[in-house]
C-alpha positions as semicolon CSV with decimal commas, in nm:
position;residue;x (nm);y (nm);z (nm)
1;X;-7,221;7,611;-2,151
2;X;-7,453;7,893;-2,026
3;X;-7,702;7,833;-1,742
4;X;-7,923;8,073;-1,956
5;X;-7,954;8,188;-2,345
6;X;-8,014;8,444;-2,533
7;X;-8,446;8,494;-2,520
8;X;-8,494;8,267;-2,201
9;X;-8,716;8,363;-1,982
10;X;-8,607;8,426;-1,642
11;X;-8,706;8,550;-1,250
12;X;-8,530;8,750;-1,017
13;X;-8,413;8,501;-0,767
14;X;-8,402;8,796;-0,495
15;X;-8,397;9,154;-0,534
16;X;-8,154;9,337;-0,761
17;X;-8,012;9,665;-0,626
18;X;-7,815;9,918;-0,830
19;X;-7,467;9,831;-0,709
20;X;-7,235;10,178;-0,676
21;X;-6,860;10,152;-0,872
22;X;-6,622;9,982;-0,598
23;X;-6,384;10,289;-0,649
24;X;-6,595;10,600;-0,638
25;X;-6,958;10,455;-0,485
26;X;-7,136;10,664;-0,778
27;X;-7,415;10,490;-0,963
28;X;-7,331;10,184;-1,246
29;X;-7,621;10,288;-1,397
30;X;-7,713;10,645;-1,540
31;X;-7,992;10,831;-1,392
32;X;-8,032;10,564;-1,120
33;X;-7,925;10,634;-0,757
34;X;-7,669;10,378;-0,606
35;X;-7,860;10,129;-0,399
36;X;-8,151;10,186;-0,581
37;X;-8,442;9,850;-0,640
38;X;-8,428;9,764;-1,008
39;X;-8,584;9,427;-0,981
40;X;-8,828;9,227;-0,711
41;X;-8,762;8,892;-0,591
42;X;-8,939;8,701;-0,868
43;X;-8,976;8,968;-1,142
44;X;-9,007;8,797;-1,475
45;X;-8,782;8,954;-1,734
46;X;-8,605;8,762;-2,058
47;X;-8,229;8,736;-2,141
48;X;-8,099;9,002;-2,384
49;X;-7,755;8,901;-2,395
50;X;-7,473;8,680;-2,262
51;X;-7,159;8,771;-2,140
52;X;-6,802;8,812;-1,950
53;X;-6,681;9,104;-1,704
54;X;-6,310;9,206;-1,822
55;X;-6,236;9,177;-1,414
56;X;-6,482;8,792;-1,410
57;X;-6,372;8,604;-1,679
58;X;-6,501;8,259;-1,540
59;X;-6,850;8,432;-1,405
60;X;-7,095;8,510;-1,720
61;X;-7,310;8,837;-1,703
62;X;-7,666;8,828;-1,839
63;X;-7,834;9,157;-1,956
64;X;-8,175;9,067;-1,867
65;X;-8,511;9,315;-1,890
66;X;-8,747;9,276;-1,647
67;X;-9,099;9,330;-1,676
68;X;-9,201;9,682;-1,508
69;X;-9,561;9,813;-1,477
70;X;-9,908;9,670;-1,549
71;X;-9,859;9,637;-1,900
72;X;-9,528;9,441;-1,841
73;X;-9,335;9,663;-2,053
74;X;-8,985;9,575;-2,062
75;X;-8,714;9,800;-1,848
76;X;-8,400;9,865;-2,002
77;X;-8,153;9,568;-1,926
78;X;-7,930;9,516;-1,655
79;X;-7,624;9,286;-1,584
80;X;-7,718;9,002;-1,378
81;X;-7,525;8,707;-1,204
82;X;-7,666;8,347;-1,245
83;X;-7,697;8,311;-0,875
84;X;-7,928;8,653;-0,950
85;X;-8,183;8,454;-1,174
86;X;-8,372;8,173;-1,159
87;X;-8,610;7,946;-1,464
88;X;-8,905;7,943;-1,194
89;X;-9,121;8,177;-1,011
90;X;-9,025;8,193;-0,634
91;X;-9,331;8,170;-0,388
């Protein structure tokens, strides 16, 4: 069963960088540099979608879209580990 579902609402557990491809080091994400911040330790964001990486097939992968600005409009989703997320705000 799935630590998190689809529409829970979730925090960063620590920051989330833009991790470069293992095999070339260029960006995982388009138009973002490798290395880059894409989420704060405790960001609040909600879970888009659940999922498996063809090379993790135990681990599930949550697309999750964090809250970005004032307005807390939503950023366009990124894969996230469990250990990445947490249900609670972090002090």
């Amino acid at each position: 069963m799935s630590r998190f579902e689809m529409g829970d609402l979730v925090y960063s557990a620590q920051d989330i960088y833009n991790d470069p491809i293992e095999e070339t080091g260029a960006s995982a994400l388009p138009g973002v540099a490798p290395g880059e911040l894409l989420a704060s330790a405790g960001a609040r964001g909600v879970v888009v979608n659940v999922g498996h990486a063809e090379a993790m097939p135990d681990e599930e992968i949550y697309l999750v879209r964090f809250e970005i600005g004032p307005d807390g409009q939503l950023a366009e989703p990124i894969g996230c580990l469990a250990d990445e997320l947490s249900q609670g705000p972090h002090p």
